[in-house]
MARLUMSE-723355 format. One record per residue (C-alpha): x, y, z; residue in one letter. Coordinates in steps of 0.05 Angstrom, whole numbers, padded with zeros to 5 digits, always signed. Example, Ala and Ser with C-alpha at 12.3 -4.5 7.8 and 13.67 -1.06 7.14 Angstrom:
+00246-00090+00156a/+00273-00021+00143s/
REM end
This chain:
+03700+01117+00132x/+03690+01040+00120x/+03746+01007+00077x/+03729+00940+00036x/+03653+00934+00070x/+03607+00981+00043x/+03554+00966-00013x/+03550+01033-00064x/+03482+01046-00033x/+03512+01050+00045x/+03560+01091+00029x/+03567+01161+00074x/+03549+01236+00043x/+03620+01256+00047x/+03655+01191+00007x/+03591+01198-00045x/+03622+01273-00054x/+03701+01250-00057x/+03675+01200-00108x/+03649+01257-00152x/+03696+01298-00145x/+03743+01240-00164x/+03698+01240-00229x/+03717+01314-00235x/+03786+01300-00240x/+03782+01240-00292x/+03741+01280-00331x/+03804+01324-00337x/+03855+01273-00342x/+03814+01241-00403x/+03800+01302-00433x/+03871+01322-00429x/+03888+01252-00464x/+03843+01264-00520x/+03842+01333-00529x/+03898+01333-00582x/+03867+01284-00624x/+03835+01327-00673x/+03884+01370-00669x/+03942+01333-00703x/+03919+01359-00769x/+03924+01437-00750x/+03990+01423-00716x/+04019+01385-00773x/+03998+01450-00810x/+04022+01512-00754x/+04089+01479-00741x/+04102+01446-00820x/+04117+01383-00796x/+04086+01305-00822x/+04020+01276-00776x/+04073+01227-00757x/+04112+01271-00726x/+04059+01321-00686x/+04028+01256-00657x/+04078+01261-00616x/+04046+01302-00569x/+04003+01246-00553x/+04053+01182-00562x/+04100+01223-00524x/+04046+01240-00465x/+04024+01170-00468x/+04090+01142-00451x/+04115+01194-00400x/+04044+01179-00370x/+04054+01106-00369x/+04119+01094-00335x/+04099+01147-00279x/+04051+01087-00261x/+04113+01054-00220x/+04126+01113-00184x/+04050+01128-00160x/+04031+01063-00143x/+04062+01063-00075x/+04073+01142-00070x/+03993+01136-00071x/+03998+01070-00017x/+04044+01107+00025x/+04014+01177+00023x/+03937+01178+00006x/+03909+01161-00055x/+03865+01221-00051x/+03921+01273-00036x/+03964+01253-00096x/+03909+01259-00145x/+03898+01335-00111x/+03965+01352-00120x/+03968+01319-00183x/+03913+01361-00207x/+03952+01426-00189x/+04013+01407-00235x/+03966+01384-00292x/+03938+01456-00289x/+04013+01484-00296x/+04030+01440-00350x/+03969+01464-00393x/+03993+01537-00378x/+04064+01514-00411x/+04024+01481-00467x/+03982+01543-00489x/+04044+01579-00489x/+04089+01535-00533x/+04124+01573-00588x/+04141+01512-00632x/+04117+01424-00638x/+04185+01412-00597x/+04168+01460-00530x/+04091+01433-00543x/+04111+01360-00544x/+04157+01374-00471x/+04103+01408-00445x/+04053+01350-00461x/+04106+01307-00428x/+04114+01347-00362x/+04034+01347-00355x/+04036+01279-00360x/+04082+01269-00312x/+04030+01289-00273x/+03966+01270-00296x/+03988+01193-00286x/+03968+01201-00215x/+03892+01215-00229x/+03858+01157-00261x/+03893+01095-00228x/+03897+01133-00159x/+03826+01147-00154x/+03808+01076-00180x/+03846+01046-00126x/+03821+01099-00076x/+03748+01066-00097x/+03779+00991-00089x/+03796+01009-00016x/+03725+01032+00002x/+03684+00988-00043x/+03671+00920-00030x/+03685+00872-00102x/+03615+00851-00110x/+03591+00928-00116x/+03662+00948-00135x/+03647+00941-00221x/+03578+00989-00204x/+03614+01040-00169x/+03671+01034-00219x/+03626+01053-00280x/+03596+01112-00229x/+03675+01136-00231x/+03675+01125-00305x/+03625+01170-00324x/+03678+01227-00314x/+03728+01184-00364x/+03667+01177-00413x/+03658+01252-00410x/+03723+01270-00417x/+03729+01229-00475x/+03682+01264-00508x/+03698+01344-00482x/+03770+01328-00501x/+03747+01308-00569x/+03690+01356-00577x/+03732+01418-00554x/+03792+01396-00582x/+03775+01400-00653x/+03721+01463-00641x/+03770+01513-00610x/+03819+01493-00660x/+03773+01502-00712x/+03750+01579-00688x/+03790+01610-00631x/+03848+01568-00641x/+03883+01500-00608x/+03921+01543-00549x/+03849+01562-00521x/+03840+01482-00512x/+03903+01482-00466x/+03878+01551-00430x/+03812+01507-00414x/+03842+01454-00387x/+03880+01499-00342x/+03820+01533-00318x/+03793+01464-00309x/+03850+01432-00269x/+03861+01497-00221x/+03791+01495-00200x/+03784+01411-00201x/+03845+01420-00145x/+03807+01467-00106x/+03754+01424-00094x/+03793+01365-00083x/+03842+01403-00038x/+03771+01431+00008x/+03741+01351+00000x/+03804+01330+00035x/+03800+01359+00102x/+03728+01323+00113x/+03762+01252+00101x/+03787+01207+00143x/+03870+01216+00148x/+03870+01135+00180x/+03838+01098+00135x/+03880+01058+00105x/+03865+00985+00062x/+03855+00931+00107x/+03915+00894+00078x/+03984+00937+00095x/+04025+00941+00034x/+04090+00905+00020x/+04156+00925-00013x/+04133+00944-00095x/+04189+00903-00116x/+04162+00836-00090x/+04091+00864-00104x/+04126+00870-00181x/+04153+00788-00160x/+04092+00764-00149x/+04054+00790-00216x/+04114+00765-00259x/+04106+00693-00227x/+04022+00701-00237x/+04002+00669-00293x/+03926+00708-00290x/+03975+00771-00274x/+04011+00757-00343x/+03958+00746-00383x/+03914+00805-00358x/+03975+00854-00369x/+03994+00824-00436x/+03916+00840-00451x/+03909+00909-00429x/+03972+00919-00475x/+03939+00900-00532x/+03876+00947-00510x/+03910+01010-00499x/+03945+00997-00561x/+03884+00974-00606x/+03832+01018-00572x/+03853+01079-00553x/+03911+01084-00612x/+03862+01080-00661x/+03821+01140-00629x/+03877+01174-00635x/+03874+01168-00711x/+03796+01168-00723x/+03784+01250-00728x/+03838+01246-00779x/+03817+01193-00813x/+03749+01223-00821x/+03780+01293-00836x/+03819+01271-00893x/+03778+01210-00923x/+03710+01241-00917x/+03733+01316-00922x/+03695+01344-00864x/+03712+01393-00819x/+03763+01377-00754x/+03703+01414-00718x/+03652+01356-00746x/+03710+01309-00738x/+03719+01313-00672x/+03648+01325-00653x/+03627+01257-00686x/+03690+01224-00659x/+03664+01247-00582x/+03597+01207-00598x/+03646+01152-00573x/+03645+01174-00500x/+03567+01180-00505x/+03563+01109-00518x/+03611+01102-00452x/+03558+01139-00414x/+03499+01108-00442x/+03529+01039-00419x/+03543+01079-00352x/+03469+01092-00348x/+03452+01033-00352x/+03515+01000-00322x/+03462+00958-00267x/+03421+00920-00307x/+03474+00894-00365x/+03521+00885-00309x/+03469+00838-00281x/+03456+00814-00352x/+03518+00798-00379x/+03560+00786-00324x/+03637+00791-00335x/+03646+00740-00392x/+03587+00772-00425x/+03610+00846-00415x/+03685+00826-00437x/+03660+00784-00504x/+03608+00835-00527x/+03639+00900-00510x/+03695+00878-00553x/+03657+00849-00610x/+03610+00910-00609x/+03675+00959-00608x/+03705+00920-00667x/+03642+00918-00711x/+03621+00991-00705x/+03698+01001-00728x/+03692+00963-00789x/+03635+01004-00802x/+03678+01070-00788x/+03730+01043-00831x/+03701+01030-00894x/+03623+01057-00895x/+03621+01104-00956x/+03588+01157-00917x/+03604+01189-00861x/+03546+01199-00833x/+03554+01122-00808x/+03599+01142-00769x/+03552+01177-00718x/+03524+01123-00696x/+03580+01071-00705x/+03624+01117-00651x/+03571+01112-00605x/+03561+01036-00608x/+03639+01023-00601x/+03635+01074-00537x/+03587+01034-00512x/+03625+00971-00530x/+03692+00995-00507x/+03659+01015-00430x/+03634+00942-00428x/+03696+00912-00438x/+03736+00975-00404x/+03695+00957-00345x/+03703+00892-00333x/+03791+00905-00336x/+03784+00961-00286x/+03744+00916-00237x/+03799+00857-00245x/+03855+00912-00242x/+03831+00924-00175x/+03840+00856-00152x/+03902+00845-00183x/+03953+00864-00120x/+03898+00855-00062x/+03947+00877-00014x/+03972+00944-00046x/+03913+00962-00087x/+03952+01034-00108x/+04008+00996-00140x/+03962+00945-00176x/+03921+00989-00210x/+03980+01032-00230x/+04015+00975-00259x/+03955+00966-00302x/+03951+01040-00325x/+04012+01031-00338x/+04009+00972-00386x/+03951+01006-00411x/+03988+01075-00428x/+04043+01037-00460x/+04000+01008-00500x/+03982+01070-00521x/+04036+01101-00541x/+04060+01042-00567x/+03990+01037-00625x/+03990+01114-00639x/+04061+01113-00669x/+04044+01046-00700x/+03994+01069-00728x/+04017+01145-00754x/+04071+01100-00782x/+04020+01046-00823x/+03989+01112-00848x/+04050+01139-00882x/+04050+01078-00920x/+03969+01047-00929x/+03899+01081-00931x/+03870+01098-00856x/+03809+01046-00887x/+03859+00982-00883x/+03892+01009-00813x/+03818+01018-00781x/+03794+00954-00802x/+03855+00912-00786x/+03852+00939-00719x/+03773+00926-00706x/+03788+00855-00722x/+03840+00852-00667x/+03796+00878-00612x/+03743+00829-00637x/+03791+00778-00625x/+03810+00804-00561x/+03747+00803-00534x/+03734+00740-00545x/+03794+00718-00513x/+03789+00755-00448x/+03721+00726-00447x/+03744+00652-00453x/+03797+00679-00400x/+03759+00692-00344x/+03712+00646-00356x/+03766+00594-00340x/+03790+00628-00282x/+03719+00629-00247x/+03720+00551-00262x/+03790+00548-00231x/+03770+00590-00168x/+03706+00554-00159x/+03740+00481-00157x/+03789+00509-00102x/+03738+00548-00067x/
REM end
């Protein structure tokens, strides 16, 4: 297998099928993310206990998840990319097992933690894993390929989440996504022995510490971490919020909730179907600006449309929005530490995580105190905003690069 020289289109049989079954496993790790979104209402209700406090078992997951980032980064250098997201798989499968079986919010939220511990390994690893066999110039393509099991998940996680806990109840959402991991790990674990065990990047990998050096002294580095911050906290806390937001304002179902809500990861895949031609359209700047304009309109519309039947579509447009600009970080993530792509990525999940956890108990906490409305369009304005400025961002930096190049 070819590291860092083969086009999408020359790539071999047996790397198009690890890059599926990477998919597979993303699919899982997003669903797992999201899958106790629509639940926070039922929980707050089965274990008496505020929505501030259940959303836990996603603030808490979120934060476990991102400060395993420092430890995979050059566990994944060191040992195989592909082999830590197998056997990550495996303990995500066991941590779903402890989940179903939780007998109060405390044992749920540890068990939520210890899956996380593991599912940090999946997405960054295998986005890394792509870096090392994906030349840049195809690298944002394949990317979106690799995305389409994120997109998905998104939109199981929510889907499922909110049915089963609407009609055979929230532990049968766990018991899926135990099914789902076990069998994910199979296939990785059969994919594996058809790989090449010496390819490595074509760059050897340094000490993490000075890798960590160099990023804190990178201006570009700074910025692009202090932005996917603000995205993990902007974008995917406010998902966290939106099924109950929809519940309680609009009095629908968590069922309809969440199923509505998942429209969000059908936008993802429509811009995944399409990922060629508006790659080739936009470009980066383009993809960066509108995807985060887009995101922060169909929000507004979320937030404050009277019916919520505008909400159907208005998911699916900020999906589509939010893979755009999603895009477009994971393709500069990859670039970030050249020489130990592993770490680099993992150092933006891991920004992006914390972000995470940091906007879903910012924003359970604005909810005990204004109306979801104001919280949902405060935050659309941000990613607007943000957009904008990652836009301007690397707009400058290709000026920069081209004057020294």
């Amino acid at each position: 297998m070819k590291t860092n020289t083969s086009a999408p289109e020359a790539l071999s049989p047996t790397t198009r099928r690890a890059i599926f079954l990477l998919s597979l496993a993303t699919f899982c790790s997003m669903a797992l993310q999201r899958i106790c979104d629509p639940m926070l209402p039922e929980l707050s209700r089965v274990f008496d206990a505020p929505i501030s406090e259940a959303s836990r078992v996603i603030s808490f997951f979120a934060i476990a998840y991102g400060l395993m980032q420092l430890f995979y980064g050059p566990v994944g250098d060191r040992l195989g990319k592909y082999r830590v997201v197998m056997l990550a798989t495996i303990g995500c499968s066991v941590g779903c097992v402890l989940s179903a079986l939780s007998a109060d919010l405390t044992f749920l939220v540890a068990a939520r933690v210890g899956t996380a511990l593991a599912a940090a390994a999946i997405i960054p690893l295998s986005l890394a894993w792509v870096g090392d066999v994906v030349h840049y110039e195809h690298r944002q393509e394949t990317l979106a390929r690799v995305g389409l099991g994120t997109m998905l998940g998104i939109t199981a996680g929510q889907l499922f989440g909110g049915l089963l806990t609407d009609t055979l109840g929230w532990r049968w959402a766990f018991a899926l996504m135990a099914a789902a991991f076990a069998t994910v790990s199979l296939l990785l674990g059969q994919q594996l022995k058809h790989l090449d065990p010496t390819a490595h990047p074509t760059h050897a990998p340094t000490g993490f510490f000075k890798q960590l050096q160099q990023v804190a002294h990178n201006p570009w580095a700074r910025t692009f971490l202090s932005i996917t911050l603000i995205e993990g906290a902007t974008v995917f806390g406010v998902l966290a919020v939106t099924a109950a937001h929809l519940h309680q304002v609009h009095h629908i179902s968590l069922t309809l909730a969440g199923g509505t809500t998942a429209l969000f990861g059908l936008g993802g895949m429509a811009y995944i179907a399409t990922a060629k031609i508006t790659i080739r359209r936009f470009g980066e700047v383009g993809l960066a600006r509108y995807g985060g304009m887009s995101f922060g309109a169909a929000f507004l519309v979320i937030a404050f449309a009277p019916w919520w039947q505008l909400a159907l579509p208005s998911c699916f447009i900020a999906g589509f929005g939010f893979a755009m600009f999603h895009n477009t970080m994971q393709a500069k993530a990859t670039q970030m530490v050249p020489t130990a792509r592993g770490t680099g990525v993992t150092l933006f999940a891991g920004f992006l995580f914390l972000g995470q956890s940091l906007g879903v108990l910012i924003l359970a906490e604005l909810l005990s105190h204004f109306n979801s409305p104001l919280i949902l369009g405060a935050d659309a304005l941000v990613v607007c905003a943000m957009g904008i400025f990652l836009s301007h961002a690397i707009a400058k930096r290709n000026a920069t690069q081209a004057d020294h190049a």
